[in-house]
Every structure is written in structure tokens, then in C-alpha cells.
C-alpha positions in Angstrom: 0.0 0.0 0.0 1.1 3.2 -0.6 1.8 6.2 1.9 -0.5 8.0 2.5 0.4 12.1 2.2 0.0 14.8 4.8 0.2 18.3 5.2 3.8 19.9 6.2 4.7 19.3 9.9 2.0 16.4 10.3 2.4 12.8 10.5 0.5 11.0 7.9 -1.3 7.3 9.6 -2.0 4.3 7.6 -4.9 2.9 8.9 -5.4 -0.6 9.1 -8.4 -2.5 7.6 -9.8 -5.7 9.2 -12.9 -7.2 6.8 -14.1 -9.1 9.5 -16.1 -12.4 9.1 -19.6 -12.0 9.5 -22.9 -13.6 9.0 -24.5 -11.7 6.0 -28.0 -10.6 7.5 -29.2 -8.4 10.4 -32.8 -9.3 10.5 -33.8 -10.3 14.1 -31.8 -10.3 17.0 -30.3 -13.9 16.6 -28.3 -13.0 13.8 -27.8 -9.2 15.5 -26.4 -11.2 18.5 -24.2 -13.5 16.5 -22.6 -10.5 14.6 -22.1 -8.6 17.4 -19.6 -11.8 19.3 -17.9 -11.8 15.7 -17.2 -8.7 15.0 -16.3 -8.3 18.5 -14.2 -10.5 19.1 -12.4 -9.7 15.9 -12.1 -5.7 16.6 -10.9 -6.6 19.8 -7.6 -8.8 19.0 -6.8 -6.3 16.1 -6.9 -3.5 18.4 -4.5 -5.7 21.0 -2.5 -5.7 17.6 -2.2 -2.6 16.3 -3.0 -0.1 19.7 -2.2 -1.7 22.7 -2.5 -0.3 25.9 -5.0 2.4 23.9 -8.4 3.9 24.5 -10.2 4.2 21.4 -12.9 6.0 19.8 -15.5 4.1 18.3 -16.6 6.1 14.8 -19.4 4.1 12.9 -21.3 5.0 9.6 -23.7 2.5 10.1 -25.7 1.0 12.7 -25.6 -2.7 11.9 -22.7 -2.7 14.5 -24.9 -1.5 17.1 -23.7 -4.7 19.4 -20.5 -2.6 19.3 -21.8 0.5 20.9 -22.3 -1.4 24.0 -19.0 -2.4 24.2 -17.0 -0.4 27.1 -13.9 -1.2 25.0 -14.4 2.7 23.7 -13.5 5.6 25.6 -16.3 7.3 23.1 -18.6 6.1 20.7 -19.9 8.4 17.7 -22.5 7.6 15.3 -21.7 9.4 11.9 -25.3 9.1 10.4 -24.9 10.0 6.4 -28.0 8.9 5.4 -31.5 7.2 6.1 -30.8 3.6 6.0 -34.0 2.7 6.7 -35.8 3.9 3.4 -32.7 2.3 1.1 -34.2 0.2 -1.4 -33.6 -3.6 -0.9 -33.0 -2.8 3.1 -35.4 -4.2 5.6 -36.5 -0.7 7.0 -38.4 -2.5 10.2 -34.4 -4.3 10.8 -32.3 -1.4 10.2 -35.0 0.9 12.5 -34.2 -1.2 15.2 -30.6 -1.4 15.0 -30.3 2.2 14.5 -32.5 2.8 17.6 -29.8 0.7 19.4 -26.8 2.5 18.0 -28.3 6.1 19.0 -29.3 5.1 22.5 -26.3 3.4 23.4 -23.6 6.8 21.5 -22.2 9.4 23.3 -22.7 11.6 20.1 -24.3 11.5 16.6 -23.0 13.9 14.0 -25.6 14.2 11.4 -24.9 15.1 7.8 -28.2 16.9 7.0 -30.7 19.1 9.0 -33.2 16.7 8.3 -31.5 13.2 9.9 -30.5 15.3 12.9 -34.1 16.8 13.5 -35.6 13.5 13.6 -33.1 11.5 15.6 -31.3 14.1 17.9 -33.8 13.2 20.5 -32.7 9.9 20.7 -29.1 10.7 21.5 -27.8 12.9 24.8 -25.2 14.8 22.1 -25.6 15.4 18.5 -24.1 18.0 16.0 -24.6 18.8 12.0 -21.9 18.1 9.6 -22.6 18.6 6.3 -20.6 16.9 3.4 -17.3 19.2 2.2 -15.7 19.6 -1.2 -12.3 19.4 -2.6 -12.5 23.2 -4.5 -8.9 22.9 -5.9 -9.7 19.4 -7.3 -12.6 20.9 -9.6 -12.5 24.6 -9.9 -8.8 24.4 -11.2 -9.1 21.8 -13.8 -9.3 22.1 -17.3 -10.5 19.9 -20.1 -9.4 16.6 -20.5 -8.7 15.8 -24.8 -9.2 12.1 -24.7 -12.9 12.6 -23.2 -15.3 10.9 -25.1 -17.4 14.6 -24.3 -15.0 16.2 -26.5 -15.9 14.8 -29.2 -20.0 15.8 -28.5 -21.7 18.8 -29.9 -22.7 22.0 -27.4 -24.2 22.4 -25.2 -23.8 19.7 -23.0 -25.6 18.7 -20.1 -24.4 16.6 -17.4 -24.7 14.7 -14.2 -22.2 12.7 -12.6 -22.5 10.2 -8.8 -24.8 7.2 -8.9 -27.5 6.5 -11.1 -30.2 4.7 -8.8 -33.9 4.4 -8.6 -33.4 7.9 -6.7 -32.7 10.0 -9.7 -35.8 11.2 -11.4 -35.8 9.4 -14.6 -38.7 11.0 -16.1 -37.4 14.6 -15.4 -34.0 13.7 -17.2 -35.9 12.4 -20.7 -38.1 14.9 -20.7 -35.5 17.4 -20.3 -33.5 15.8 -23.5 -36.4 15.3 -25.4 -37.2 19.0 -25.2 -33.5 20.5 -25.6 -32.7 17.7 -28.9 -30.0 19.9 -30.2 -28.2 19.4 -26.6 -25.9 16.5 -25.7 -27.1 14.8 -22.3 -24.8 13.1 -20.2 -24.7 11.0 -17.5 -21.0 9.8 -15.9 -21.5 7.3 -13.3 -22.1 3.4 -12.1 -25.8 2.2 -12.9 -27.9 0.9 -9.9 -31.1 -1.0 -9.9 -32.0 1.0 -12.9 -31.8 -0.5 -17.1 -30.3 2.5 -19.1 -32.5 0.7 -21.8 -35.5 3.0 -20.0 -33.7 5.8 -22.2 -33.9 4.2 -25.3 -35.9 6.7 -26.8 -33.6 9.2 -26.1 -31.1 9.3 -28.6 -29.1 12.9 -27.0 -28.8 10.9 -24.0 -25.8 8.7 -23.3 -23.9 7.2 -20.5 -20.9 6.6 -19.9 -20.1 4.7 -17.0 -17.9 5.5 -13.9 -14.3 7.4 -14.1 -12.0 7.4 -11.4 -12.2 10.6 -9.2 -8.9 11.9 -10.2 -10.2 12.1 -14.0 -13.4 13.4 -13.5 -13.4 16.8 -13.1 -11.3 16.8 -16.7 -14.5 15.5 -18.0 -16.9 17.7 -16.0 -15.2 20.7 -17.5 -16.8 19.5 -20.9 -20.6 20.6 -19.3 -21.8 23.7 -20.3 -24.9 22.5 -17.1 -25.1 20.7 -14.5 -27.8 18.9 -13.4 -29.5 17.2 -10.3 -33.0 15.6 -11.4 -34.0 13.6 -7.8 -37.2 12.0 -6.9 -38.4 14.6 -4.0 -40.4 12.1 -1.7 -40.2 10.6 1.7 -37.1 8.7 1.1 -35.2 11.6 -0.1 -35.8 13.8 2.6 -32.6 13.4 4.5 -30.4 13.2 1.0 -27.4 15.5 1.0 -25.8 15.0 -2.3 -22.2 14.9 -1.8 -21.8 16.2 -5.6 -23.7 19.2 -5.3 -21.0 21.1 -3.7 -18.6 19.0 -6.5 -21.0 20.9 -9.1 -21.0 24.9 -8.1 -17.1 24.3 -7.4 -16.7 23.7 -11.4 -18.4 27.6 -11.8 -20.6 25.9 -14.0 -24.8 26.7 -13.8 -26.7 24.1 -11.6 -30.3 23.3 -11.9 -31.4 20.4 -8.9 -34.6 19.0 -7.4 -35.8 21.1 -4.9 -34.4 18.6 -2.1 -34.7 19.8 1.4 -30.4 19.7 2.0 -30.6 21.4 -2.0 -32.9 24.4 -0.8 -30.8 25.9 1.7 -28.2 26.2 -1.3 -31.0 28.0 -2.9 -29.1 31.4 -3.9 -26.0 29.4 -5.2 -28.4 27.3 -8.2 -31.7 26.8 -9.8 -34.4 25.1 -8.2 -37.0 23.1 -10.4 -39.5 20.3 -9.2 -40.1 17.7 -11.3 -42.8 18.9 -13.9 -40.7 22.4 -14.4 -37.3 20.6 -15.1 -37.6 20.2 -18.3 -38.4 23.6 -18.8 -35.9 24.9 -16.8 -33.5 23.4 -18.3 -34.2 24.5 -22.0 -34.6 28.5 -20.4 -30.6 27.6 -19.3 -29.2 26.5 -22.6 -30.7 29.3 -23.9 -29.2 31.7 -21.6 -25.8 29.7 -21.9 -25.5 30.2 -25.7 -26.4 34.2 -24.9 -23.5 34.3 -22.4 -21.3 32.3 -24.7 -21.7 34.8 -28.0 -20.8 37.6 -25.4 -18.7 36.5 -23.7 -19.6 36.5 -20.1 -19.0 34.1 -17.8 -21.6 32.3 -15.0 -21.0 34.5 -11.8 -22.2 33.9 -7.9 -21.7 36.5 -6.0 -20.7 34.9 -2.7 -20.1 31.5 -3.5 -16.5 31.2 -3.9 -16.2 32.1 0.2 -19.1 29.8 0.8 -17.1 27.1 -0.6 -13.7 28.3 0.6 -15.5 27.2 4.1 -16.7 24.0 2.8 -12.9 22.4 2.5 -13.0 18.8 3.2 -9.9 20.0 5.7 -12.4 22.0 7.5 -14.7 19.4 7.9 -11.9 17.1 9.1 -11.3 19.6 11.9 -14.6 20.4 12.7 -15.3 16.3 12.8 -12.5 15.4 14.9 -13.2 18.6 17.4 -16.6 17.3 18.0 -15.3 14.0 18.4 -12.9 14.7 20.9 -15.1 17.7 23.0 -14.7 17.1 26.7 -12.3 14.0 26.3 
């Protein structure tokens, strides 16, 4: 494995990864109970291995290691809730429910990535704070277009989204959008989840292309001339906080998204448009894009550039680990 890098004066740490064996369902407390003596028992020799005589922290993204939270091996135990688990497709909501109630009431803190999880669960917990996902600004408001891109070869204007394509993403929104703006090239950049791209058959301006590694794909994002963010707004999506959304206004290019409730408070930054008005929206933007482009002016924020100079992932690091280690 290779080094990992850190900043000037600080020590970089390898961290080691233990892929425990474990029994592959949660449903019930039998198999809860079994997991918990595995992964247990397994956590507990690696940590005599690699940090004797330590007292760790416990950090967890998900609460099917809830058996854990009860363990006084931790000197503090923080629940890092980045989504609603419960409402995933293909989860059993009733299993994950419980085990999540077990993780919150056994933490000494849950940091909550949207306003929405922390409202509803922040009761359940005796500490909680509000973390919201960061970006890497340098990483996509200084790159330039990558040649080899199969988007340079596409006409103008092109309209892109990149992340995962999953049953989340408002299907209907996005063909409606390219059937109304033909002369535009659609893209999508991204793995395909429990969705058939064959839906979008009918579509002929829209194409996907699959994933690209991270430290390509702003060269390929600097090909859009939009960016979109067509979501399904229901239930389910309430606690979303799409981790590319701050990826997308750090590019300077024009954002039109699903008026999500993590999306809205971004509101002055990007163009909000529900579901029967994206279509729309979209075709008003390429036509304002190709006014901007024959004079010359480029897509302006006032304000966002310092909003996202506070949004550093190396902010967020700091403000993660000071909440972590508050009072310790």
C-alpha cells in the first residue's frame, strides 16, 4: 500500500483495515447477537495488535454494528449518520429501525450530515451536532478539459450529471429534459444501480458513460456547459445531501437540482426546479448559456466562492475530529 500524504509538519497514519467475518443478515436479533460476538471479538484482537495499551474512539457510519456500541472497550462512541438507512431500497427498513435505535441510545454523540436526519433522531441521542458533506474546491474549480474525453468529441451544449444512477434519480425529469432541448448532448458519468439504461432508449441525445476514477473526472466535467441534479423529491429523499452538489458549483458551472430539502438551503448558489418544471428549466438555461457564450460573459455567484472556501473537506476534518474529541 502506498503512503499515505499529509500536510507539512503532520504525520501521515495508515490505517489498518480488518474485513471481519460475518454472518451476511441483520434481520432479528439472533443473527444481530451472532454478529455482534464476531465482530467483536475480531475488533478486539486487532486493536490488542495494532494499539495496545490504547483507549479508542468508536466512529461508525452504520448501525448494523450496534452490538459494538455497548461495548466499554471505547473511551467514546460516535455515530456518523450520512443517510437514512432505513428507506434504502432492498434494506429491511423494520431491521435497520431497530438497530439504529440501538446505535443512538447506546452513543455518546451522533454527527448528522443533513438538518433533516439530525431533526428526527437528535432526540434519541444525549449529544448530537450537524456536519454537512465538504468539497475538494482545488480538485474541480482548477481543472481544465481533458482531450481524450469521449465529451470532446459531442456537440454543445452539453448537459451533465455525474454520482450514482439509482432508482433515486428522477428518470422521467431527465428524458423529458433531452427530449425537449434535442439539439443538446445529455450526459450521465456514473455506475448504474437498480436502474436499465435501456429505460432511455428513446432518447437518442442521451448517453452514458459509466464510472471514471475521481482523479479524472473533473477533466471530463469541465466538458458541461450544465449541470444537473433531477431527484425524486419524496419521503425517502428527505434526508439526501448530495455529496456532488457542492462538487458541481465548485466547477463555476450553472446548476439546476430538485428542490431537495439539503438542495434548498443552497438555494441562492443554483436553480431550483421540481419535477414537472425541469424540463423547462433546463431549455430557459441552454438558452441563456449560448447568450452568455456569443458575449462572452461568464456564470458569476456573488458569494459562493467564500461559501465554498468554508466547505474544505480539511475544514470538515477539523470540525469532525473537534466534536469527536469535545470534553475527552
Amino acid at each position: 500500500m502506498n503512503a499515505l500524504s499529509a500536510p507539512p509538519g503532520e504525520e501521515a497514519v495508515l490505517p489498518y483495515i480488518l474485513s471481519p467475518v460475518m454472518w451476511p443478515s441483520f434481520q432479528g436479533p439472533t443473527f444481530s447477537a451472532l454478529n455482534h460476538r464476531l465482530l467483536a471479538r475480531a475488533v478486539r484482537k486487532t486493536l490488542r495488535h495494532v494499539a495496545p495499551d490504547k483507549h479508542p474512539i468508536l466512529v461508525s457510519t452504520t448501525p448494523t454494528v450496534s452490538g459494538l456500541f455497548r461495548d466499554q472497550t471505547f473511551r467514546r462512541k460516535v455515530y456518523y449518520c450520512v443517510d437514512d438507512f432505513t428507506e434504502w431500497h432492498g434494506i429491511n427498513g423494520r431491521a435497520m429501525h431497530r438497530l439504529e435505535q440501538e446505535t443512538l441510545g447506546a452513543c455518546d454523540l451522533m454527527i448528522a450530515t443533513s438538518t433533516s436526519i439530525l431533526e428526527s433522531r437528535s432526540a434519541f441521542v444525549s449529544a448530537s451536532a450537524l456536519l454537512t458533506h465538504g468539497v475538494d474546491l482545488p480538485h474541480f474549480s482548477r481543472a481544465t478539459p481533458d482531450p481524450a474525453s469521449p465529451l470532446a468529441a459531442l456537440p454543445h451544449p452539453i448537459v451533465g450529471m455525474f454520482g450514482l444512477f439509482d432508482r433515486r434519480v428522477d428518470g422521467e425529469a431527465l428524458k423529458a429534459a433531452a427530449l425537449l432541448s434535442p439539439q443538446a448532448s445529455f450526459v450521465v458519468i456514473g455506475p448504474v444501480v437498480d436502474r436499465d439504461p435501456d429505460e432511455f432508449r428513446d432518447v437518442p441525445n442521451l448517453r452514458f458513460l459509466g464510472p471514471v476514477a475521481y482523479s479524472d473526472l473533473p477533466g471530463h466535467v469541465c466538458h458541461f456547459d450544465l449541470c444537473i441534479l433531477p431527484y425524486v423529491v419524496d419521503d425517502s429523499a428527505r434526508s439526501i445531501n448530495p455529496l456532488k452538489l457542492k462538487e458541481y458549483l465548485a466547477t463555476g458551472k450553472p446548476v439546476i437540482a430538485s428542490p431537495l430539502p439539503e438542495v434548498v438551503r443552497l438555494a441562492e448558489y443554483l436553480t431550483l426546479a421540481d419535477s414537472e418544471a425541469f424540463p423547462r428549466t433546463v431549455a430557459s438555461a441552454l438558452t441563456t448559456i449560448a447568450s452568455r457564450a456569443s458575449a462572452k460573459r461568464k456564470h458569476v455567484h456573488v458569494g459562493l466562492d467564500n461559501f465554498l472556501q468554508g466547505e474544505s473537506w480539511d475544514a470538515k476534518a477539523k470540525r469532525f475530529l473537534s466534536d469527536v474529541m469535545e470534553g475527552l
